[in-house]
VEXROPA-251958 format. One record per atom (N, C-alpha, C): residue number from 1; atom name; x, y, z. Coordinates in steps of 0.2 Angstrom, whole numbers. Layout:
BEGIN
pos;site;c1;c2;c3
NUM;CA;X;Y;Z
...
//
This chain:
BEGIN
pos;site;c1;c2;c3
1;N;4;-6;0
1;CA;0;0;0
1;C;4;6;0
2;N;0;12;-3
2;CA;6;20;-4
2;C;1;25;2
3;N;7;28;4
3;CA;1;36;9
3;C;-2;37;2
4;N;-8;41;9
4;CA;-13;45;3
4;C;-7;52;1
5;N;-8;54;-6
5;CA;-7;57;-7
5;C;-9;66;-3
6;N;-1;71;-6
6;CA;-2;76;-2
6;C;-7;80;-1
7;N;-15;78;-7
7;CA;-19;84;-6
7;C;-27;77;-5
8;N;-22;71;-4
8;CA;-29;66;1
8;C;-25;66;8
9;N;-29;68;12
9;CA;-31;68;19
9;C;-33;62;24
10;N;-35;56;18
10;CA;-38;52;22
10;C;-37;48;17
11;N;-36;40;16
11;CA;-35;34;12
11;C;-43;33;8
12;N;-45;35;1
12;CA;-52;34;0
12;C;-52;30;-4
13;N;-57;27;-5
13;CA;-58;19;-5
13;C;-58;20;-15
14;N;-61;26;-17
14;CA;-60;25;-25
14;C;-54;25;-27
15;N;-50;31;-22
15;CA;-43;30;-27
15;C;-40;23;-26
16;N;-42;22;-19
16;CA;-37;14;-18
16;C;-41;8;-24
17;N;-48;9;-26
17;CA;-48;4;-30
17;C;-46;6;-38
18;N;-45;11;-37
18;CA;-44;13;-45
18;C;-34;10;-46
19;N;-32;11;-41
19;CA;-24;9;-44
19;C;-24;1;-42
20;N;-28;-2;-38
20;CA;-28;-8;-37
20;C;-30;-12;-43
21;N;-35;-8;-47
21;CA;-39;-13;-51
21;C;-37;-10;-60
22;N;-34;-4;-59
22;CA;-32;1;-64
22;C;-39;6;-66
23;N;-43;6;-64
23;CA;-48;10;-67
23;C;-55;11;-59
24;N;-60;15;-61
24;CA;-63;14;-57
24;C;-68;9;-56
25;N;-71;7;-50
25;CA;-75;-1;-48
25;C;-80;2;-46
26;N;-84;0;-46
26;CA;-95;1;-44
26;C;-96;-5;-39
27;N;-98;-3;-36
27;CA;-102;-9;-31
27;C;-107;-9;-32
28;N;-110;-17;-32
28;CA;-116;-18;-32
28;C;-118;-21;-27
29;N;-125;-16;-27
29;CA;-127;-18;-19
29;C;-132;-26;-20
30;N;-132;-31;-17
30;CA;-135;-36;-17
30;C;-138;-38;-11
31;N;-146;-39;-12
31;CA;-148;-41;-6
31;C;-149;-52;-7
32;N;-148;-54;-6
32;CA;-150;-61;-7
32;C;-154;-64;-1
33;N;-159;-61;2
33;CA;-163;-63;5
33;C;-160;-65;9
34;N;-156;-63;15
34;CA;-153;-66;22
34;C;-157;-63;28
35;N;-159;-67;33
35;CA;-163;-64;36
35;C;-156;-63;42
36;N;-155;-61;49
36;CA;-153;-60;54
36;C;-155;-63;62
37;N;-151;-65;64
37;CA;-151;-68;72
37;C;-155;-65;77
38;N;-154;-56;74
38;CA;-155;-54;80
38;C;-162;-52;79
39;N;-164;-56;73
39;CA;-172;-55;70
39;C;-178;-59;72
40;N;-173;-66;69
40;CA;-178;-73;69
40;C;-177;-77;74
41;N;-175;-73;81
41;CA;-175;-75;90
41;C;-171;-79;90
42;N;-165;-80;87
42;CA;-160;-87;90
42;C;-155;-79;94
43;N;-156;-74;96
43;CA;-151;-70;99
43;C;-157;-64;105
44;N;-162;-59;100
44;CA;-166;-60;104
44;C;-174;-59;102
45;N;-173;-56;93
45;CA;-178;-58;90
45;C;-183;-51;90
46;N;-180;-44;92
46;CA;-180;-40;92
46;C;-178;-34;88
47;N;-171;-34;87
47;CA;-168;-32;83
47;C;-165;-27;83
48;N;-159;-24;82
48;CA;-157;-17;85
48;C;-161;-12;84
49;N;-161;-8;89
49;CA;-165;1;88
49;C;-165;2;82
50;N;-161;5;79
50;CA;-160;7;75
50;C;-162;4;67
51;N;-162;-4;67
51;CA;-164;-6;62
51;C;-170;-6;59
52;N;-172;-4;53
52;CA;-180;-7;49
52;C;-180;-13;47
53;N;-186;-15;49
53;CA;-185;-26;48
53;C;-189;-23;42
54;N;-193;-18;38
54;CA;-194;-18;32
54;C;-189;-19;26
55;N;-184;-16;28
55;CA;-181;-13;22
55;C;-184;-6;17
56;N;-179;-7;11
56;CA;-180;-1;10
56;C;-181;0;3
57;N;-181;-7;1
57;CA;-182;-9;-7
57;C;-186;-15;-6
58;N;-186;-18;0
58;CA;-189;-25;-2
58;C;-185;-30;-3
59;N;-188;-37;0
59;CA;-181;-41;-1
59;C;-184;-46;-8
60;N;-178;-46;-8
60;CA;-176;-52;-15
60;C;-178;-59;-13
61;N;-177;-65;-16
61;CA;-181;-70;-16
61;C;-172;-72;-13
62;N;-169;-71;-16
62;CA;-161;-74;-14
62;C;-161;-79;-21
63;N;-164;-81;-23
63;CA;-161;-88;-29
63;C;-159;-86;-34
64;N;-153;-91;-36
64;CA;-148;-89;-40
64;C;-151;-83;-47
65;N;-157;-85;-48
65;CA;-161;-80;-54
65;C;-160;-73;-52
66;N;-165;-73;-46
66;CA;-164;-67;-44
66;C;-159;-62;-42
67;N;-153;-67;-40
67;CA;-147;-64;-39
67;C;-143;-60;-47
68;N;-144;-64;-52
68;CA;-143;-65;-56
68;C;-145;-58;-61
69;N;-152;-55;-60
69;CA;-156;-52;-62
69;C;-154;-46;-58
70;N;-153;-46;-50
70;CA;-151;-39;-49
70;C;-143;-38;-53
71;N;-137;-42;-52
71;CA;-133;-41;-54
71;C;-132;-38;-63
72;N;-137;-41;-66
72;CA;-136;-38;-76
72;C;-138;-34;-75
73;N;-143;-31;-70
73;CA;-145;-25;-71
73;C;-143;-18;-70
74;N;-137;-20;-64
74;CA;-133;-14;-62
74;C;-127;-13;-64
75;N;-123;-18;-67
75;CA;-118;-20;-71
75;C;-120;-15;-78
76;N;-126;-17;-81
76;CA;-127;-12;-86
76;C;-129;-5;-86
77;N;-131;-4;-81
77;CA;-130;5;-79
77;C;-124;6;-80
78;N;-119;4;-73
78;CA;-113;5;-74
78;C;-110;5;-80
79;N;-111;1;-85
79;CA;-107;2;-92
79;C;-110;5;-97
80;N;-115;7;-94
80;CA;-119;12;-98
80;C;-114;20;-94
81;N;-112;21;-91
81;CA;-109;27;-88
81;C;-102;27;-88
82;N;-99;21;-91
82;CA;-93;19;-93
82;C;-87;13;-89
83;N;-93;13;-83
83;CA;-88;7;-78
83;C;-87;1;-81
84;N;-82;-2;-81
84;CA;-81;-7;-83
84;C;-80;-13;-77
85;N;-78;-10;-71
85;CA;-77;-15;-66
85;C;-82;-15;-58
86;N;-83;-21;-57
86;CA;-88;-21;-53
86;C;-86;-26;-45
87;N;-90;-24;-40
87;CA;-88;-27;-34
87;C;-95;-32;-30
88;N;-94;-36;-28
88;CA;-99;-39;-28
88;C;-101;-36;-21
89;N;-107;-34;-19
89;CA;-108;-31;-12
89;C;-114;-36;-10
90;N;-113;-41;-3
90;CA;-120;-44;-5
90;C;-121;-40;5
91;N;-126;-36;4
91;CA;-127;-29;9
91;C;-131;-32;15
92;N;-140;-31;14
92;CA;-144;-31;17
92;C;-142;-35;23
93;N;-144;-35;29
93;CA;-144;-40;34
93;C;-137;-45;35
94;N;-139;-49;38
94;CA;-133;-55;38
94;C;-129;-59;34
95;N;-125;-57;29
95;CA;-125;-62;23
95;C;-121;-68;24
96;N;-119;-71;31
96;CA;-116;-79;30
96;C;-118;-81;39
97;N;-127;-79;36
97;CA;-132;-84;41
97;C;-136;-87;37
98;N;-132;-92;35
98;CA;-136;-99;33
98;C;-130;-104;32
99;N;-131;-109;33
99;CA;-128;-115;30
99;C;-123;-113;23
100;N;-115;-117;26
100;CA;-110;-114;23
100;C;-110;-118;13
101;N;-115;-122;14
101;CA;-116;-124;4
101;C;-121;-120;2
102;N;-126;-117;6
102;CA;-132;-113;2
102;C;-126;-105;4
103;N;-122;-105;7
103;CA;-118;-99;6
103;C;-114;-98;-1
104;N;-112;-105;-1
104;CA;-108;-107;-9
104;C;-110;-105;-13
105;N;-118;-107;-14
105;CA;-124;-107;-19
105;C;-123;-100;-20
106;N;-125;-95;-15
106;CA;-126;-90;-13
106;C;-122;-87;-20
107;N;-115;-85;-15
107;CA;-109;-79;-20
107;C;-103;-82;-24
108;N;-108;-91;-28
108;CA;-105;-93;-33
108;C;-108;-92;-38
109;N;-113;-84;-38
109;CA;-117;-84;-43
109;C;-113;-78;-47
110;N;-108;-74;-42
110;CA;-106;-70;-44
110;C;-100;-72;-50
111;N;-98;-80;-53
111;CA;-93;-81;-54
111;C;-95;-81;-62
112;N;-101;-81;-65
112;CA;-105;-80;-69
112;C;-104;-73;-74
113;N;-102;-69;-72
113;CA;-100;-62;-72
113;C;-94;-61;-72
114;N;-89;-60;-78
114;CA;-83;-59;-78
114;C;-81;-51;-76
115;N;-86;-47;-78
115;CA;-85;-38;-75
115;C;-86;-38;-69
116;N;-85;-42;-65
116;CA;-84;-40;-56
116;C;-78;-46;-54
117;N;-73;-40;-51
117;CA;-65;-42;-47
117;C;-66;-42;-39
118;N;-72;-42;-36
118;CA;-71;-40;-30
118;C;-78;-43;-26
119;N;-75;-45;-21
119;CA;-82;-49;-17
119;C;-83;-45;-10
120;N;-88;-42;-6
120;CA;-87;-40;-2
120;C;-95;-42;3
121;N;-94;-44;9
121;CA;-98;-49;12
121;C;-102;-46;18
122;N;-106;-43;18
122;CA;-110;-38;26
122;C;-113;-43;31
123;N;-109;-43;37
123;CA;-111;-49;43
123;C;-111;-44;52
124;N;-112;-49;55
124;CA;-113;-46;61
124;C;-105;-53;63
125;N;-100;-50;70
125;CA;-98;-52;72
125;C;-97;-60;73
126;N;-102;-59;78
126;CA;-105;-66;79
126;C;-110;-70;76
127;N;-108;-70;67
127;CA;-110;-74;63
127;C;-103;-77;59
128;N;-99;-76;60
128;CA;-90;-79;59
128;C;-89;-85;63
129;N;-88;-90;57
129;CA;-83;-95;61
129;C;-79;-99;56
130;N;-75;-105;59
130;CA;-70;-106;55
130;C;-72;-109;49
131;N;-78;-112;47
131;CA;-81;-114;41
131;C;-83;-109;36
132;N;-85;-102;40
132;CA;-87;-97;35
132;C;-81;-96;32
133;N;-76;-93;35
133;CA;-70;-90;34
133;C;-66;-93;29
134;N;-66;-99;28
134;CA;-63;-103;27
134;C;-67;-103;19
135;N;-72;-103;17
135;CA;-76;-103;13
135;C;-75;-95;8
136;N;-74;-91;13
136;CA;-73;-84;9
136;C;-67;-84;6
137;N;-63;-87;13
137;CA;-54;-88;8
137;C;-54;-92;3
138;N;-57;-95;2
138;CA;-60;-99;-7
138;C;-59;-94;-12
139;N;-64;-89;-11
139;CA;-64;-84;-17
139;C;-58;-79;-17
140;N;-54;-79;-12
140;CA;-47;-73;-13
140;C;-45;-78;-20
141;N;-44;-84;-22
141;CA;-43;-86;-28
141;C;-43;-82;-34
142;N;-48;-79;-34
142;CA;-51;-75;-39
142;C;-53;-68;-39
143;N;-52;-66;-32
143;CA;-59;-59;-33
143;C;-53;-55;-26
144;N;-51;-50;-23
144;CA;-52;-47;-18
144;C;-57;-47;-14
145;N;-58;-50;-8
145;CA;-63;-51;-5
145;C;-63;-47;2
146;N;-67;-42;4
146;CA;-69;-40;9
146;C;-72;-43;14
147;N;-70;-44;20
147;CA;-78;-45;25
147;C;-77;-41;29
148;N;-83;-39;31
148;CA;-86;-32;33
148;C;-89;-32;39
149;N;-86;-31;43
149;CA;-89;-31;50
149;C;-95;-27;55
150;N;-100;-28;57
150;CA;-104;-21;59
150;C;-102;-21;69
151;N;-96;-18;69
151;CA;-95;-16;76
151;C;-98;-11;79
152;N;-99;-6;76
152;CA;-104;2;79
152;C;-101;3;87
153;N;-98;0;89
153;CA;-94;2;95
153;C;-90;-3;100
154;N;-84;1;104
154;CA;-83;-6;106
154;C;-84;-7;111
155;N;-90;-1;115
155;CA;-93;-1;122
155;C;-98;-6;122
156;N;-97;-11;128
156;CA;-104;-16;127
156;C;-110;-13;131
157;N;-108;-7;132
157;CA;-116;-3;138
157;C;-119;-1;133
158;N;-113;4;128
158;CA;-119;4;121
158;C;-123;-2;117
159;N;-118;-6;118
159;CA;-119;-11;113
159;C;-128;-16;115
160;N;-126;-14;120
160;CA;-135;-17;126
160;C;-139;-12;124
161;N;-138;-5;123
161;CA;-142;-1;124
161;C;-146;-2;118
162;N;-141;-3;114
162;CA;-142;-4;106
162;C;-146;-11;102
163;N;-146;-14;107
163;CA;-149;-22;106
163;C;-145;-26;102
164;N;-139;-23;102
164;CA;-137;-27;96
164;C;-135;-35;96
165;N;-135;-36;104
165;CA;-136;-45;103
165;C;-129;-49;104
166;N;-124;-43;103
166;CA;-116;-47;103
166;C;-115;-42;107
167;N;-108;-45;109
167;CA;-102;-43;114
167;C;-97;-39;109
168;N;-92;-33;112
168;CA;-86;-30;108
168;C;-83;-37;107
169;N;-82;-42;110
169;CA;-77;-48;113
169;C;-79;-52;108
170;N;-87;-52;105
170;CA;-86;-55;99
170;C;-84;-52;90
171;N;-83;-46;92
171;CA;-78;-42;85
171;C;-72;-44;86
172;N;-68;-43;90
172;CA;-62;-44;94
172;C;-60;-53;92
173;N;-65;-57;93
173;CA;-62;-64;92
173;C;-64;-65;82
174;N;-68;-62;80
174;CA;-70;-61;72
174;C;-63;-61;70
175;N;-60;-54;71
175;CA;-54;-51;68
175;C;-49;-57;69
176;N;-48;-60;76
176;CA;-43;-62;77
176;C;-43;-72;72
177;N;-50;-72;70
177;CA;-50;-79;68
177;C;-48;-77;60
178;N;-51;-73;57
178;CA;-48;-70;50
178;C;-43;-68;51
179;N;-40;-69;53
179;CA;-32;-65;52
179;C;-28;-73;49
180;N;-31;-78;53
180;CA;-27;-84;49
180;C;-29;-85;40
181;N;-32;-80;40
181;CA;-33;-80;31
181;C;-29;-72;29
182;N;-23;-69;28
182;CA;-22;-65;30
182;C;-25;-62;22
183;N;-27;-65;16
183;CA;-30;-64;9
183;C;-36;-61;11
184;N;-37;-60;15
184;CA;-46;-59;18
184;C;-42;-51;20
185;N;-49;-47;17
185;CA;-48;-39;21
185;C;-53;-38;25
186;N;-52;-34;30
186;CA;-58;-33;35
186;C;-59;-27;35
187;N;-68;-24;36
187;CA;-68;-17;37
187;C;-73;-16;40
188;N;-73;-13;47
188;CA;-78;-13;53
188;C;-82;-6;51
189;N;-88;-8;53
189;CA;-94;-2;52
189;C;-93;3;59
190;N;-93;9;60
190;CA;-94;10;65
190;C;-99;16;65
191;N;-105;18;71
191;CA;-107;23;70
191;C;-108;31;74
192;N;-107;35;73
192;CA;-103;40;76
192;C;-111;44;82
193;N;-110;46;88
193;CA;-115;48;91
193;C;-121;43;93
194;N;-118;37;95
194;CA;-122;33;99
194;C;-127;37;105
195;N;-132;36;107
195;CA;-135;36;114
195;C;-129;35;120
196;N;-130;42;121
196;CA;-123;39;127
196;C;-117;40;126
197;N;-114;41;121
197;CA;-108;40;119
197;C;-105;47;119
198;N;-98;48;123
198;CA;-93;53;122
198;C;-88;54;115
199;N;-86;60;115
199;CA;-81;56;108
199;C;-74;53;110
200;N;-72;54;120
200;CA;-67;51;120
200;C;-70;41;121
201;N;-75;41;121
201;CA;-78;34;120
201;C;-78;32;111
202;N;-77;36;109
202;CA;-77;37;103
202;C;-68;35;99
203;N;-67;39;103
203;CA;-59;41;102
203;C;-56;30;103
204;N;-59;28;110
204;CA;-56;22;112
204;C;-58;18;106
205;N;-63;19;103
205;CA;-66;12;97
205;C;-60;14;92
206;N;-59;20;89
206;CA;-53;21;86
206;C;-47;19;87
207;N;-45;19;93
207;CA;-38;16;95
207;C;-38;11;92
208;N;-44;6;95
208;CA;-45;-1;94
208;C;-42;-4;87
209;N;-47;2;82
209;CA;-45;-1;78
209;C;-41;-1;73
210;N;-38;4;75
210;CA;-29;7;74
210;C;-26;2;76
211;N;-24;-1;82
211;CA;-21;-6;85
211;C;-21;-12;81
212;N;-26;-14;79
212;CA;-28;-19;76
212;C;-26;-20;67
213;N;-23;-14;66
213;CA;-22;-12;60
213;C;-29;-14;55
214;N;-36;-13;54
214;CA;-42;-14;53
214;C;-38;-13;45
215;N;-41;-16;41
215;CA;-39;-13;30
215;C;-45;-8;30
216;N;-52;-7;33
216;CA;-55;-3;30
216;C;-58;0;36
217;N;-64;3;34
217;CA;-70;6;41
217;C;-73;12;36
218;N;-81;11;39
218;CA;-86;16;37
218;C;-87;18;41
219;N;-90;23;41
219;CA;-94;28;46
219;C;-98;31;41
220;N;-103;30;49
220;CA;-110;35;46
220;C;-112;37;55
221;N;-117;42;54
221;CA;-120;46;59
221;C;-127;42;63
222;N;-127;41;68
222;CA;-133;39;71
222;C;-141;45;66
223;N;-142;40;62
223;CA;-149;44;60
223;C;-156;40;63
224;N;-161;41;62
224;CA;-169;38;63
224;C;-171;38;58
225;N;-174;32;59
225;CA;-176;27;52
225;C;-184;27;55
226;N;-190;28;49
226;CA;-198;29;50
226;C;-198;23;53
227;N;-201;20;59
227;CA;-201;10;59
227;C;-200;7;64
228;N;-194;12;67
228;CA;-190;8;71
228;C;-190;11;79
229;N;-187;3;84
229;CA;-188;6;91
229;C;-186;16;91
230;N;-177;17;88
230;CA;-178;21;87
230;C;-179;28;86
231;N;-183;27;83
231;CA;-189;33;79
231;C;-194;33;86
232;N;-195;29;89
232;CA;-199;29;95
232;C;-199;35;101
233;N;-190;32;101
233;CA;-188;34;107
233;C;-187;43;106
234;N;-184;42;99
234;CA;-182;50;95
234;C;-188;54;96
235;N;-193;53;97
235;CA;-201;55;97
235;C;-203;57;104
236;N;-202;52;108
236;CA;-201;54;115
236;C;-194;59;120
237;N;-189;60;115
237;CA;-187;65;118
237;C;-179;61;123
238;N;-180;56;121
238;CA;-174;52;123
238;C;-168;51;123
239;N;-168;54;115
239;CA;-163;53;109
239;C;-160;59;108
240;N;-153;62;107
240;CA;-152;66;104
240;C;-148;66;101
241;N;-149;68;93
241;CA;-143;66;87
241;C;-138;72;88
242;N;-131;71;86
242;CA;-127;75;82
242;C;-130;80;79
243;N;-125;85;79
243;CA;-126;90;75
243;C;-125;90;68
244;N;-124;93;62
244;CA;-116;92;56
244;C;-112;94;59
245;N;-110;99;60
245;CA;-102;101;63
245;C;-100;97;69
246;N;-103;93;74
246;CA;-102;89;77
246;C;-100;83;76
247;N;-104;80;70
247;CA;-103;74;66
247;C;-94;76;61
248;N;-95;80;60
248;CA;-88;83;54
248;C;-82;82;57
249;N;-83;85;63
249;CA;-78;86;71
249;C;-76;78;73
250;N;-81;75;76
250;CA;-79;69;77
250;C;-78;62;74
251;N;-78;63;66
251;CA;-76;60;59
251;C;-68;61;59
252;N;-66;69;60
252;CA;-60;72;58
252;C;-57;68;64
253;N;-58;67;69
253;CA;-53;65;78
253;C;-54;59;75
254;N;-59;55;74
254;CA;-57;51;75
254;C;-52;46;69
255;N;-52;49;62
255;CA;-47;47;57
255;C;-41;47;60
256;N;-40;53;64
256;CA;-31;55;66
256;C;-29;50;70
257;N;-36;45;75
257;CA;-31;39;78
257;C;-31;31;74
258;N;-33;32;67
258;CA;-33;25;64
258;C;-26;25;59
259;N;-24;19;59
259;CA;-20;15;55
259;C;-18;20;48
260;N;-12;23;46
260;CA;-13;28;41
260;C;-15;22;34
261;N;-13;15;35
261;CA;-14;13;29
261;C;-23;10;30
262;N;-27;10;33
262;CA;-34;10;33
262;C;-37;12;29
263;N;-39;10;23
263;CA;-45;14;19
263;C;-51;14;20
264;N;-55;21;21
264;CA;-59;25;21
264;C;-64;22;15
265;N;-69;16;17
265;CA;-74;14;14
265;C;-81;18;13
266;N;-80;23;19
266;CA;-89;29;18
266;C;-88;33;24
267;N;-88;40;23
267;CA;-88;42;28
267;C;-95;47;30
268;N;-102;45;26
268;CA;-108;46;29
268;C;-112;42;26
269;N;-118;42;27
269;CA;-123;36;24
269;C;-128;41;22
270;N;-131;34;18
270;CA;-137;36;12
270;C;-145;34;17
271;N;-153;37;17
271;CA;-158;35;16
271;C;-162;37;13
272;N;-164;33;10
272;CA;-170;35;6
272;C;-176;43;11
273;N;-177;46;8
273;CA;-180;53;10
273;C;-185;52;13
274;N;-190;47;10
274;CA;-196;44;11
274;C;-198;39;20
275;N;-189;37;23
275;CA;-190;32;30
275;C;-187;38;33
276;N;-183;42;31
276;CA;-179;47;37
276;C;-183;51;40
277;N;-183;51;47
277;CA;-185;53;52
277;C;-181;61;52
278;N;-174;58;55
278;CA;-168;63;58
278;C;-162;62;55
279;N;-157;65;56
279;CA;-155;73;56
279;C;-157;74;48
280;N;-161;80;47
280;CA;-163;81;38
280;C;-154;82;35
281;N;-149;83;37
281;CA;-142;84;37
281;C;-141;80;31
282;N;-142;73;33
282;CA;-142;66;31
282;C;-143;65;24
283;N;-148;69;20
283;CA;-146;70;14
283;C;-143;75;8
284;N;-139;78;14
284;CA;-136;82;12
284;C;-127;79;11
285;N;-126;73;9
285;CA;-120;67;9
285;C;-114;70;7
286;N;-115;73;-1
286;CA;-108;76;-3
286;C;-104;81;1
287;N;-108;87;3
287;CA;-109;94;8
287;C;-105;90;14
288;N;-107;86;17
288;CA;-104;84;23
288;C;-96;81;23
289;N;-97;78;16
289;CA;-89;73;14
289;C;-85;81;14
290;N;-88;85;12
290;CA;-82;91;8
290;C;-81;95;14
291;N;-86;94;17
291;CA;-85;99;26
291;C;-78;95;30
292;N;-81;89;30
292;CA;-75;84;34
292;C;-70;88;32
293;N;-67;86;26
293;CA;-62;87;21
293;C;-57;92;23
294;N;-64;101;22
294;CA;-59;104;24
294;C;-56;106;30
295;N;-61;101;35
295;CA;-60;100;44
295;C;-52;98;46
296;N;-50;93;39
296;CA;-45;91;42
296;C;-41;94;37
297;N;-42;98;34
297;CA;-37;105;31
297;C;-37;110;35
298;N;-41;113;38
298;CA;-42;117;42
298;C;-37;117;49
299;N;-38;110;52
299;CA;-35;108;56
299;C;-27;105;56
300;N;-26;107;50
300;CA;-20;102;47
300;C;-17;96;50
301;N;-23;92;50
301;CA;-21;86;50
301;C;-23;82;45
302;N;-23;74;49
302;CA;-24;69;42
302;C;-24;63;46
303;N;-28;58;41
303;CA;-28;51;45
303;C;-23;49;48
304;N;-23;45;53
304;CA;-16;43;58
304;C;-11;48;58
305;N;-14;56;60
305;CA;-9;58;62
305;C;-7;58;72
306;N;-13;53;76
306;CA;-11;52;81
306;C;-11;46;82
307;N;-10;42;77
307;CA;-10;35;75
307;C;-2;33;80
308;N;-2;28;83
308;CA;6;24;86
308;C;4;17;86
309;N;11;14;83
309;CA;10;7;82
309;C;13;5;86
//
């Protein structure tokens, strides 16, 4: 891997796939119909706060047709717009909760498609083990493979508050079991402005994953989704979001303690106008990347610059 250059502040995920792959990559987003633990009661059957057990498009049947039919369809926009190279994203919920051959089945549809280099796998911690793992490291054969982990903290007071079902201790052992596939890259979701949450609480998830040298990490903002316990409690007065300039602020701190080689997979999120509740900020996406940006010009710093190995 190269530092980001002198006028990139932070490792972003296009330039890194444009010199990895020579051109630019598009992600497709793929839902295959994976339901979650923390949905269908084997954890608690409720689901995090913050989650919509609707969705936002609707779920897919998951069969190879179907997977097949969202893929030719976004591959041809993309090359309708010039992309030639594609990333297989399979998103919605848990992608490697189910049985490790209907997983096979699963993202051996992607092999079908020679315009996608990249495989990239959206799970909850404690949906990893050695049979999954083992099965992902199958495809670094062929493809860059991502898995993607959703830590959103490494507080477990939040992580209860959150419902989320797992322990930090089960990110913590995720990372450590993939690591014996060193071909695998990892990239932790986290979400900025939990209920509760300080930024030097903030700051420590950062270390974390500085420490750990993590390959990637997203952030997005604690927003309300129409649906959810969240929007409940947002309603009652329970909740209080980030600001933008708060969100911008604690984006910039907490890049300065991560791994300078960490690529920068999102550094806000998308929702549909039609479920968003809060902060109206949220679709304001480009506006906020370009705020960051100049926070951390402003400030003259830059990812890892309080990074120590």
């Amino acid at each position: 891997m190269t530092e980001p250059g002198p006028a990139a502040r932070y490792r972003r995920f296009s330039d890194y796939l444009k010199t990895r792959f020579g051109g630019p990559v598009r992600k497709l987003s793929l839902d295959a119909g994976f339901s979650c633990p923390n949905r269908d009661g084997r954890v608690s059957g409720d689901g995090c706060v913050f989650c919509d057990p609707r969705g936002f498009t609707g779920r897919a049947l998951g069969t190879p047709a179907a997977l097949e039919a969202q893929i030719a369809g976004q591959i041809q926009k993309g090359q309708e717009r010039g992309i030639a190279r594609f990333m297989a994203y399979f998103q919605p919920y848990t992608n490697t909760y189910a049985p490790v051959d209907s997983l096979r089945s699963t993202y051996d549809v992607i092999r079908a498609f020679p315009e996608i280099k990249a495989l990239a796998v959206g799970t909850r911690p404690d949906c990893v083990d050695a049979d999954r793992l083992a099965l992902l490291a199958e495809y670094t054969r062929d493809y860059e493979v991502w898995l993607e982990l959703g830590l959103q903290s490494i507080h477990d007071e939040t992580l209860r508050r959150l419902n989320r079902g797992h322990d930090a201790r089960d990110f913590f052992l995720a990372v450590e079991a993939a690591r014996r596939y060193p071909e695998l890259r990892l990239c932790a979701h986290v979400i900025l402005g939990l209920p509760g949450e300080t930024l030097e609480q903030e700051l420590a998830t950062a270390r974390a994953l500085g420490a750990l040298r993590i390959e990637g990490v997203k952030f997005h903002p604690l927003y309300v989704v129409a649906g959810t316990v969240l929007a409940e409690e947002y309603e009652q007065n329970l909740v209080t979001l980030l600001s933008r300039g708060e969100y911008v602020q604690r984006v910039g701190s907490f890049l300065e303690q991560l791994w300078p080689e960490t690529v920068i997979q999102r550094l806000s999120a998308d929702c549909p106008p039609e479920f968003l509740v809060a902060p109206t900020w949220l679709s304001e996406k480009s506006a906020v990347i370009a705020e960051i940006e100049a926070w951390l010009k402003n400030q003259d710093t830059r990812q890892g610059k309080k990074y120590f190995s």
